[in-house]
Backbone and ligand atoms as CSV (ligand in chain L), in Angstrom:
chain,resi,resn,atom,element,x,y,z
A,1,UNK,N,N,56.383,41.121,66.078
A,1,UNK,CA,C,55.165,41.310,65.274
A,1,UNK,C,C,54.387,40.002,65.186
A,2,UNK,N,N,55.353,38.849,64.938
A,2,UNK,CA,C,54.577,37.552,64.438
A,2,UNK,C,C,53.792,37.228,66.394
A,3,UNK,N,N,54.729,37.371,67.148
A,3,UNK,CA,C,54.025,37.588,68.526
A,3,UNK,C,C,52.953,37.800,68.557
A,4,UNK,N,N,53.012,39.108,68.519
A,4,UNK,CA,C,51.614,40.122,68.994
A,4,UNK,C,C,50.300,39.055,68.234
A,5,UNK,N,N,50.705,38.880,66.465
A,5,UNK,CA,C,49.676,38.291,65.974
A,5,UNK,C,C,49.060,37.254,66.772
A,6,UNK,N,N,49.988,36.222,67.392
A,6,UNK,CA,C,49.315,35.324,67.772
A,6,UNK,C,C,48.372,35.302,69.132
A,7,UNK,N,N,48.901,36.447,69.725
A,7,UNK,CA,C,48.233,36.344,70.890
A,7,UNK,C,C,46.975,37.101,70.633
A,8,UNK,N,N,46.283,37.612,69.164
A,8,UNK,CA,C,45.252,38.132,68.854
A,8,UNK,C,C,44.110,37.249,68.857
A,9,UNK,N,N,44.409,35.516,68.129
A,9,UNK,CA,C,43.538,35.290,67.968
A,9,UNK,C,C,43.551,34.099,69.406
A,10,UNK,N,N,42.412,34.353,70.175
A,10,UNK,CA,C,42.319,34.201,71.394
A,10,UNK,C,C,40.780,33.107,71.323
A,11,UNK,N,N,40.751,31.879,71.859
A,11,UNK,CA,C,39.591,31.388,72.064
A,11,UNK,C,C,37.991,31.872,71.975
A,12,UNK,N,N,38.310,33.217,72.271
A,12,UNK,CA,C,37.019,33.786,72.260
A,12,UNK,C,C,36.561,34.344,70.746
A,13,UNK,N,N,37.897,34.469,69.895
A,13,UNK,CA,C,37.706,34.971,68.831
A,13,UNK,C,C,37.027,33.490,67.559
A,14,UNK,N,N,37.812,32.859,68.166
A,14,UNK,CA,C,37.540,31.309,67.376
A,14,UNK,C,C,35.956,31.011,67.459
A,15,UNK,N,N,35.393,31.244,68.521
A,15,UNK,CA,C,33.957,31.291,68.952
A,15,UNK,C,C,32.875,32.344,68.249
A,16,UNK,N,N,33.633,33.272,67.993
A,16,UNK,CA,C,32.821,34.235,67.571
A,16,UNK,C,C,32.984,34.084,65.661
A,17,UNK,N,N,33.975,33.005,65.431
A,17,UNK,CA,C,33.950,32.828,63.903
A,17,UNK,C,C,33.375,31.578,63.980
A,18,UNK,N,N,33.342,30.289,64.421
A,18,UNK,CA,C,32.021,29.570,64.365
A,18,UNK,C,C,30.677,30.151,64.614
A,19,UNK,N,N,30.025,30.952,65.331
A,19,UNK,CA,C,29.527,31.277,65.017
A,19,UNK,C,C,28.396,32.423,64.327
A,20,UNK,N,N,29.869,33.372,63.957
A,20,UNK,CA,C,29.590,33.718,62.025
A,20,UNK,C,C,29.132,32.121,60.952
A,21,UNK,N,N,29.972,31.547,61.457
A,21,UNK,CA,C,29.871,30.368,60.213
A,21,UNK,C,C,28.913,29.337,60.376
A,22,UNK,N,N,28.170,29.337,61.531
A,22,UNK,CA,C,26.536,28.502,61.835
A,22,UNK,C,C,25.683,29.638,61.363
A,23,UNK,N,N,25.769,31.459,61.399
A,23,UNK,CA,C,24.674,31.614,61.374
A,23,UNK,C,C,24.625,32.054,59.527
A,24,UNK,N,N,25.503,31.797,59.125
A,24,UNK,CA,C,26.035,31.559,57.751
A,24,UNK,C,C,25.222,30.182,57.232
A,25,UNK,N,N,25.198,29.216,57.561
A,25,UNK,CA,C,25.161,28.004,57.577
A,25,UNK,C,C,23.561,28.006,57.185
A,26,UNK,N,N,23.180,28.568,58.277
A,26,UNK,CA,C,21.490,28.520,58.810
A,26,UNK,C,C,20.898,29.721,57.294
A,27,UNK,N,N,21.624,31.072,56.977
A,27,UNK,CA,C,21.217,31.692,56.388
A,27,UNK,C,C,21.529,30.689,54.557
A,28,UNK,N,N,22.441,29.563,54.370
A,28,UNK,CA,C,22.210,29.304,53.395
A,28,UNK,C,C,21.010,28.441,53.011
A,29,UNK,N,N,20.588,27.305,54.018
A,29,UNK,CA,C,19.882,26.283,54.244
A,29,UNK,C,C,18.508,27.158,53.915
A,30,UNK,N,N,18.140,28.606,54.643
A,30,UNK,CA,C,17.048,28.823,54.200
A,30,UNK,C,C,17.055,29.325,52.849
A,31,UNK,N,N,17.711,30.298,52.571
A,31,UNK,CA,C,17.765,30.401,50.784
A,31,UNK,C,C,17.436,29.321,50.223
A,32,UNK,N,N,18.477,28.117,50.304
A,32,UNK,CA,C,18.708,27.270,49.520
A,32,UNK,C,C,17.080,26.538,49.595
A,33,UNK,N,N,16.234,26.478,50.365
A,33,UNK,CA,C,14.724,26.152,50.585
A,33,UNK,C,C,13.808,27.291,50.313
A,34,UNK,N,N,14.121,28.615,50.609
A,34,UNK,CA,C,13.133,29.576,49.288
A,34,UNK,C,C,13.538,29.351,48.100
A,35,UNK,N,N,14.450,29.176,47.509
A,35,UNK,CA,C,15.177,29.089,46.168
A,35,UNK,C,C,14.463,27.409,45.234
A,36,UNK,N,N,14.051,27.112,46.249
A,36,UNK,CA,C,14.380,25.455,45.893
A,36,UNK,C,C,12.893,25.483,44.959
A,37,UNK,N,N,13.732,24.654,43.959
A,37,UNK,CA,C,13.216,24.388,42.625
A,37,UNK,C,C,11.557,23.238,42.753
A,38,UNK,N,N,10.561,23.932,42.655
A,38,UNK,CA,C,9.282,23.622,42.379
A,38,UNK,C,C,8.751,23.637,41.278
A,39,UNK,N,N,8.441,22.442,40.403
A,39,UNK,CA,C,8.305,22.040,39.173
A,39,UNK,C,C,6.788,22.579,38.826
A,40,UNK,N,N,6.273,22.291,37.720
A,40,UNK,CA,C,4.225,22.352,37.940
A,40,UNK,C,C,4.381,21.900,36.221
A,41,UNK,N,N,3.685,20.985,36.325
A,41,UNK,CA,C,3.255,20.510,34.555
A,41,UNK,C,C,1.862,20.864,34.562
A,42,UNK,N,N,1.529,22.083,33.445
A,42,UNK,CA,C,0.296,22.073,32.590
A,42,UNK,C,C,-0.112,21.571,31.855
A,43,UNK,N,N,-1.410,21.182,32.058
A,43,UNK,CA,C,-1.663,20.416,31.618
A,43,UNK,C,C,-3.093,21.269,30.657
A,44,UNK,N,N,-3.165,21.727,29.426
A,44,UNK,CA,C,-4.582,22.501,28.971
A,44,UNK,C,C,-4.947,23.455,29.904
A,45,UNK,N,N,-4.099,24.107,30.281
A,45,UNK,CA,C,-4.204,25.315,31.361
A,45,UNK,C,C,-4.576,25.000,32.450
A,46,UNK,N,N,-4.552,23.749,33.146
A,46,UNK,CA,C,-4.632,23.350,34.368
A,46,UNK,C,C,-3.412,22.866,34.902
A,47,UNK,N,N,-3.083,22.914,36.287
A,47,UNK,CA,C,-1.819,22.643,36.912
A,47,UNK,C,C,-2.415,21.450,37.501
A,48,UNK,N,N,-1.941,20.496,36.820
A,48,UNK,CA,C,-2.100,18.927,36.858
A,48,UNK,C,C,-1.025,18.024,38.076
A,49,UNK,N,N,0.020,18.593,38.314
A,49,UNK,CA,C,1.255,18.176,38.845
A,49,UNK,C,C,2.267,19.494,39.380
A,50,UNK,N,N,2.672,19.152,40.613
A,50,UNK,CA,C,3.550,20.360,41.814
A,50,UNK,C,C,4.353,19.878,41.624
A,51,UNK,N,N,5.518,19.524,42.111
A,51,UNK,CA,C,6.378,18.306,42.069
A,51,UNK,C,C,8.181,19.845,43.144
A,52,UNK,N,N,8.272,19.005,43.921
A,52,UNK,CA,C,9.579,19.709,44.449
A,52,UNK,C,C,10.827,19.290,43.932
A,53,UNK,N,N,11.156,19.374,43.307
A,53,UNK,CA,C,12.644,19.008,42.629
A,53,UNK,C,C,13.805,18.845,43.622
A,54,UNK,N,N,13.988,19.289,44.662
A,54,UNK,CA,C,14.646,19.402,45.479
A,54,UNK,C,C,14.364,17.868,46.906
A,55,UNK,N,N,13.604,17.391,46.310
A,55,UNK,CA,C,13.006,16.043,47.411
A,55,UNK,C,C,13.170,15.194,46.438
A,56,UNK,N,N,13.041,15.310,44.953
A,56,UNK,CA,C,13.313,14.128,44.367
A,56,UNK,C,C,14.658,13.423,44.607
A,57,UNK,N,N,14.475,12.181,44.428
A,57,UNK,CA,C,15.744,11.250,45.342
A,57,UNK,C,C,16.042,10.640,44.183
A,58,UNK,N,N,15.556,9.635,43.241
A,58,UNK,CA,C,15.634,9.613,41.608
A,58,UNK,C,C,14.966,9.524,40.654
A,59,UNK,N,N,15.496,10.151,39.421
A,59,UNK,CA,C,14.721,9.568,38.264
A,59,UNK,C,C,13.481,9.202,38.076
A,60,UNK,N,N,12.564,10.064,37.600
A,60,UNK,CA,C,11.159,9.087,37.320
A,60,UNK,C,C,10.545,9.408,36.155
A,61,UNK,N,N,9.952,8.750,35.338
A,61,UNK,CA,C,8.724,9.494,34.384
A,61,UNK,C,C,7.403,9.718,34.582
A,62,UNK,N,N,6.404,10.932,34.057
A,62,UNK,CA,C,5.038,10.782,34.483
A,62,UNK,C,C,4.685,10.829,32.661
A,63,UNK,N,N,3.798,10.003,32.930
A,63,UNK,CA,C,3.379,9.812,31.375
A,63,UNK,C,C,2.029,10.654,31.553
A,64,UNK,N,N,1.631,11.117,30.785
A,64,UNK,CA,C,0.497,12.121,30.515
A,64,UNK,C,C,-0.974,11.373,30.094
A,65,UNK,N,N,-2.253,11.997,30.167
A,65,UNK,CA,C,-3.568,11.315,29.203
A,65,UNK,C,C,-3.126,11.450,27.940
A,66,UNK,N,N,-2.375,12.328,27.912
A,66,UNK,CA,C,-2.092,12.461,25.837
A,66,UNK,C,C,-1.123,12.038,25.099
A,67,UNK,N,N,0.132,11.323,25.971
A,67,UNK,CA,C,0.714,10.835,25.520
A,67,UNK,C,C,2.181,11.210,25.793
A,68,UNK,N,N,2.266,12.820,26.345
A,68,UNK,CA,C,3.268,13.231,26.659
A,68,UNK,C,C,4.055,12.293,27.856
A,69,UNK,N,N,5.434,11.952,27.467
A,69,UNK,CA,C,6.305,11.497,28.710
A,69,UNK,C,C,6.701,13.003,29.756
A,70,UNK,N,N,7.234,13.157,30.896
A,70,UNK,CA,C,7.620,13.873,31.529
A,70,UNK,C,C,8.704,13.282,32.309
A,71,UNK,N,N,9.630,14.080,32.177
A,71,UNK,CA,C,11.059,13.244,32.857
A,71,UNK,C,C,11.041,13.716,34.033
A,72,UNK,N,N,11.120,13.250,35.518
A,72,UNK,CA,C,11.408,14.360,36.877
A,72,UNK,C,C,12.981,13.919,37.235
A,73,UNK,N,N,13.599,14.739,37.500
A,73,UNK,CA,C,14.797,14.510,38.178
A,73,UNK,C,C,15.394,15.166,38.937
A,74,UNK,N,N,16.196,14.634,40.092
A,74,UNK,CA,C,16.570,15.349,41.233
A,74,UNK,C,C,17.415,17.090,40.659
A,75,UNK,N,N,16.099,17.864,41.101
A,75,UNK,CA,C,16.909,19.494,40.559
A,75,UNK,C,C,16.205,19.615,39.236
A,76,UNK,N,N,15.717,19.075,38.066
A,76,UNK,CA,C,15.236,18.919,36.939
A,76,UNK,C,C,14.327,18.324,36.386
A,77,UNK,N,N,13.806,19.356,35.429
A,77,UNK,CA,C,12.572,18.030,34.901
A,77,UNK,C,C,12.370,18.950,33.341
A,78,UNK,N,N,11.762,17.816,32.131
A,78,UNK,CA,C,12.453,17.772,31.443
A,78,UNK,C,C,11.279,16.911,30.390
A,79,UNK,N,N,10.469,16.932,28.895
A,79,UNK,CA,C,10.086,16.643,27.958
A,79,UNK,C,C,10.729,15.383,27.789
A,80,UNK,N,N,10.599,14.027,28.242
A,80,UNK,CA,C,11.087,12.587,27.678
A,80,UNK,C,C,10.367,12.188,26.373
A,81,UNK,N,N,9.677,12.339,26.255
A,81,UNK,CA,C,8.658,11.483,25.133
A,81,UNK,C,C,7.225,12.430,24.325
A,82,UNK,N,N,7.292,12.277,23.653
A,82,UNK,CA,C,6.103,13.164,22.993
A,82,UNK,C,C,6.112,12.702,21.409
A,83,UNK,N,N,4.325,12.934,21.331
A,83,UNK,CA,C,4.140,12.273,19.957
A,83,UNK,C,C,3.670,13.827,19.017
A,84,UNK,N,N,4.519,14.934,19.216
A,84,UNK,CA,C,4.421,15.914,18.354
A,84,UNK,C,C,5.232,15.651,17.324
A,85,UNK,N,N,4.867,16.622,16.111
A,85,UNK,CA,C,5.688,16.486,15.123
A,85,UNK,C,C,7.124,17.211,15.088
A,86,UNK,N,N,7.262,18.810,16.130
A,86,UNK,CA,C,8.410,18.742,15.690
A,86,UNK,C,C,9.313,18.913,16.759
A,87,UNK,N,N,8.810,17.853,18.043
A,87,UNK,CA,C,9.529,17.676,19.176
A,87,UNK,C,C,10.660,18.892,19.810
A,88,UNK,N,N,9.811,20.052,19.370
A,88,UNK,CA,C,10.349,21.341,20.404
A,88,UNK,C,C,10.396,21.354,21.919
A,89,UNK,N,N,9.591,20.305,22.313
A,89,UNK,CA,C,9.757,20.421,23.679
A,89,UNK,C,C,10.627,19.633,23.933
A,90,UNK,N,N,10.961,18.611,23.827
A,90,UNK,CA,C,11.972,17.860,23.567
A,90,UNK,C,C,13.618,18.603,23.509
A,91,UNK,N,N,13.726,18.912,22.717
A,91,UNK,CA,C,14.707,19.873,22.484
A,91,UNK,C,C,14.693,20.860,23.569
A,92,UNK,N,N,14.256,21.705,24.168
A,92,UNK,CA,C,14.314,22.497,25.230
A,92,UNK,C,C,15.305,21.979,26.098
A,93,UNK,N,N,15.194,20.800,26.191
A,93,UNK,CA,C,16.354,20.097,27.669
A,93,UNK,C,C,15.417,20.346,28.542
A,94,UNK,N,N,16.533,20.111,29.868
A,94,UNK,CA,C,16.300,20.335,31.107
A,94,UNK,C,C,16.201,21.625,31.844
A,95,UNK,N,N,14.789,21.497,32.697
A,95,UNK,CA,C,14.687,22.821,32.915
A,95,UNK,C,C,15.415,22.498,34.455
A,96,UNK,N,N,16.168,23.581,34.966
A,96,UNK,CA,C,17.252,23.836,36.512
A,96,UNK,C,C,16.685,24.773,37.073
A,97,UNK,N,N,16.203,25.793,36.498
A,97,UNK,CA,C,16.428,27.287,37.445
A,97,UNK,C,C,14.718,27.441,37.684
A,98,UNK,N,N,14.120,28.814,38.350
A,98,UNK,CA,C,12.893,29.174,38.634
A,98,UNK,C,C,13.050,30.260,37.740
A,99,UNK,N,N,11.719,30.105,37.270
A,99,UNK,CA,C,11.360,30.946,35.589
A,99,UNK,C,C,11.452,30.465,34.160
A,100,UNK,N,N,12.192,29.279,34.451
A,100,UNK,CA,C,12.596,28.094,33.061
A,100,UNK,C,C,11.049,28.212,32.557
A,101,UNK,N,N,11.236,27.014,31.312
A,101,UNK,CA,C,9.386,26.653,31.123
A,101,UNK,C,C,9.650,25.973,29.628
A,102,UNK,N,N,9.208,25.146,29.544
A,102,UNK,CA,C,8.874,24.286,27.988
A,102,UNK,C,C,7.609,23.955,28.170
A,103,UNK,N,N,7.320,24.118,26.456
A,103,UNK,CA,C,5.804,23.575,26.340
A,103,UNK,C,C,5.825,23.123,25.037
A,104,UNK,N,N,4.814,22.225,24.833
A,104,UNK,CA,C,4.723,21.463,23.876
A,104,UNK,C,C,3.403,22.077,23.171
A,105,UNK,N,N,3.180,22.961,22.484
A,105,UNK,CA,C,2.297,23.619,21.817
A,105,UNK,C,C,1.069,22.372,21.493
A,106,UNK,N,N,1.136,21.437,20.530
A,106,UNK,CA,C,0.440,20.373,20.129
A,106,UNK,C,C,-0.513,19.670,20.748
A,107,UNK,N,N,0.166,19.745,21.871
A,107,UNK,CA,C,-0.060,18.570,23.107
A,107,UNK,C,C,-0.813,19.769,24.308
A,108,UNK,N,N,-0.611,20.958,23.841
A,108,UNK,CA,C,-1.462,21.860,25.254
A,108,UNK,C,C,-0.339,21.652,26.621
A,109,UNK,N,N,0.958,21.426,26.629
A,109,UNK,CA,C,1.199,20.919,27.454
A,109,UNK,C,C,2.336,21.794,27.856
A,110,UNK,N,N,2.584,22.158,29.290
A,110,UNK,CA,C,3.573,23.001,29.543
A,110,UNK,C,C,3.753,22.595,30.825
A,111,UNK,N,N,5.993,22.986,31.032
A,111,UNK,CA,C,6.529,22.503,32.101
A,111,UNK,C,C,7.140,23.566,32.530
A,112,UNK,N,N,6.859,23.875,33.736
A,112,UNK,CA,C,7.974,25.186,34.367
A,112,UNK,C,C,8.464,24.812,35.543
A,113,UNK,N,N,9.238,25.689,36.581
A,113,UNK,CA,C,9.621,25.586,37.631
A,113,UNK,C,C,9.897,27.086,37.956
A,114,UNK,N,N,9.097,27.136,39.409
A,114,UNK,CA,C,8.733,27.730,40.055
A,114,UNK,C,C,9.325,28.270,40.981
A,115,UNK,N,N,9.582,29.369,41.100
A,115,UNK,CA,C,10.748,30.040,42.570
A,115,UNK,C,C,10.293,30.309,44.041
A,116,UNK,N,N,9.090,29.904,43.551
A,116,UNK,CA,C,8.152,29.338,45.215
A,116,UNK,C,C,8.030,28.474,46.017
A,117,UNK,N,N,8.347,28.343,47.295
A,117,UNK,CA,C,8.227,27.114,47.656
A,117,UNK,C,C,7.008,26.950,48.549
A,118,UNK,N,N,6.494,25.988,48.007
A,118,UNK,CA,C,4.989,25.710,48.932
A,118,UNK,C,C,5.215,25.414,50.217
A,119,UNK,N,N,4.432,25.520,51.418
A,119,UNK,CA,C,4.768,25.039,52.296
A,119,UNK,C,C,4.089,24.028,52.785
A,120,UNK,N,N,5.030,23.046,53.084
A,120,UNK,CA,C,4.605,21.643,52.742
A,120,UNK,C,C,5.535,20.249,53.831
A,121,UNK,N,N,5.118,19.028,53.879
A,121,UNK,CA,C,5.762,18.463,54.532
A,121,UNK,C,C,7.653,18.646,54.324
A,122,UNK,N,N,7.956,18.467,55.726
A,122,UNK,CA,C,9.683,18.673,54.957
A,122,UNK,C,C,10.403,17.541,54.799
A,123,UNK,N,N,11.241,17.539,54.337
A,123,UNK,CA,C,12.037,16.630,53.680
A,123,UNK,C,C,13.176,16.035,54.449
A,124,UNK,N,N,12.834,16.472,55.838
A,124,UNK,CA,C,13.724,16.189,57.050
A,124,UNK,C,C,13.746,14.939,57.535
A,125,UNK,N,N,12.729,13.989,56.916
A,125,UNK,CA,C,12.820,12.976,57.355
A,125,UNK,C,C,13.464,11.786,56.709
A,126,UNK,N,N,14.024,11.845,55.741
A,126,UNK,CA,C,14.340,11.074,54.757
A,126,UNK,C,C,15.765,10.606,55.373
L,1,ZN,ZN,ZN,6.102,18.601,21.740
């Protein structure tokens, strides 16, 4: 029995499970780039800032005309600083997923991320 098994899996079979597992590979890479997390800060009902979350490499802040901080981070982005009174946006955390969203009522100011991905330079070169 343990025989027979072995003479089943045959070179050709090994070939045909690499590639299951490249075209596996290829089918995550594109998900994982429709999926991929696209930020947008409103700004007074204007989309002031796109931002790909998925290209960010590290850490940054965008400070606002009004005062609002904006945290970007690789995969996340996120209310740093604000001169509201009762720092709800703040509290929200970090937004991860597409459909998230904080806004800072006071300030007119709102952060989401987006399950769209623009099409845009790629990130292949980095
Ligand atoms: Zn606020």
């Amino acid at each position: 029995m343990k025989d027979k098994l072995q003479k089943i899996v045959r070179p050709a079979d090994l070939i045909v499970v690499a590639a299951v597992l490249a075209v596996a590979a290829v089918l995550w890479a594109v998900l994982a780039h429709l999926t991929g997390t696209t930020a947008q800060i409103v700004c007074d009902g204007e989309v002031i800032a796109t931002i790909d979350l998925s290209a960010v490499k590290e850490a940054y802040d965008v400070t606002l005309d009004n005062g609002v901080t904006v945290r970007v981070e690789p995969g996340a982005i996120c209310f740093a600083a604000s001169d509201c009174a009762n720092l709800l946006c703040i509290h929200a955390g970090k937004l991860t997923r597409a459909g998230q969203s904080a806004a800072c009522l006071p300030n007119k100011t709102l952060i989401r991320i987006t399950g769209r991905d623009r099409r845009g330079p790629d990130a292949l070169t980095g």
